[in-house]
C-alpha positions in Angstrom: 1.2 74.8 30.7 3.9 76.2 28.3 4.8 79.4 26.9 5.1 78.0 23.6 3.4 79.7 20.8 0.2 78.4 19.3 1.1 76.3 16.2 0.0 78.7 13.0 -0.4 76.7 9.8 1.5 78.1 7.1 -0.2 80.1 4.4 -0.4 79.9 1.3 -1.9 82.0 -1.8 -5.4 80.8 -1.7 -5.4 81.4 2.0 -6.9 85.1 1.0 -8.8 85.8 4.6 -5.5 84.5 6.4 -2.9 86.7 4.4 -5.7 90.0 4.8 -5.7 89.0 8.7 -2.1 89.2 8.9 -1.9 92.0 6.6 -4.3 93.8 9.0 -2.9 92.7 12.3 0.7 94.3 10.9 -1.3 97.6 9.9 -3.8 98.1 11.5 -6.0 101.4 11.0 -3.0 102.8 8.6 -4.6 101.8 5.8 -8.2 102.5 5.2 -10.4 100.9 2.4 -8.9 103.5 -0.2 -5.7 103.2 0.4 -6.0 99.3 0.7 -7.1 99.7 -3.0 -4.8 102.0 -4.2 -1.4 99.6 -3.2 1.0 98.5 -5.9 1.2 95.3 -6.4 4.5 94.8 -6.6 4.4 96.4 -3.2 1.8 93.8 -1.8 3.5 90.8 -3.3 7.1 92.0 -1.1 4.4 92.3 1.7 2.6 89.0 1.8 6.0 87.1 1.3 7.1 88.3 4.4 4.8 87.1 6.6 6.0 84.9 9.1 3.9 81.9 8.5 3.2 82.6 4.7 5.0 79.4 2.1 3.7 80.5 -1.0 6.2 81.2 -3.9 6.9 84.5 -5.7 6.5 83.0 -9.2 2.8 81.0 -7.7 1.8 84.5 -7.4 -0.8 86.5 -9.8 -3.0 89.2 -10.7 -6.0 87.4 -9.3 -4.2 85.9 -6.2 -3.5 89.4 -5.5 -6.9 91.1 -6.1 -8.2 88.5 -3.7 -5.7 89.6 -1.1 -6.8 93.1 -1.3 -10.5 92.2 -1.6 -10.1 90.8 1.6 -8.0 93.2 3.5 -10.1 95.6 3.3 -13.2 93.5 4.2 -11.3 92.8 7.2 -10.6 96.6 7.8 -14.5 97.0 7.3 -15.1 94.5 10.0 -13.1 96.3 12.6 -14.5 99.7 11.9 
């Protein structure tokens, strides 16, 4: 067998549970629920387009796109409490 990496789909900005699994897997513990809540936005957008995988556009982006995001990050943080 291989070393290759695993084929990841790409992700886009419906993809809210993949971004807040990345989003996670980059931070970890250093942002709990409240913190998770309290992130710009402007901050967040810069950090989900520079996921490795992630293909969505800046100007496909919005408020709600964004809420989602954070919804689920810290649902994801939650989980691995």
């Amino acid at each position: 067998m291989s070393n290759q990496k695993f084929f990841e789909p790409p992700i886009n900005w419906s993809d809210y549970e993949d971004i807040a699994l990345a989003l996670y897997e980059k931070f970890g513990d250093d942002f709990t629920e409240t913190r998770i809540y309290r992130i710009r936005f402007t901050e967040l957008l810069d950090w989900v387009l520079a996921l490795d995988n992630f293909e969505g556009k800046r100007e496909d982006s919005n408020e709600g796109h964004l809420e989602m995001i954070q919804s689920s990050w810290v649902y994801e943080w939650r989980d691995n409490q």
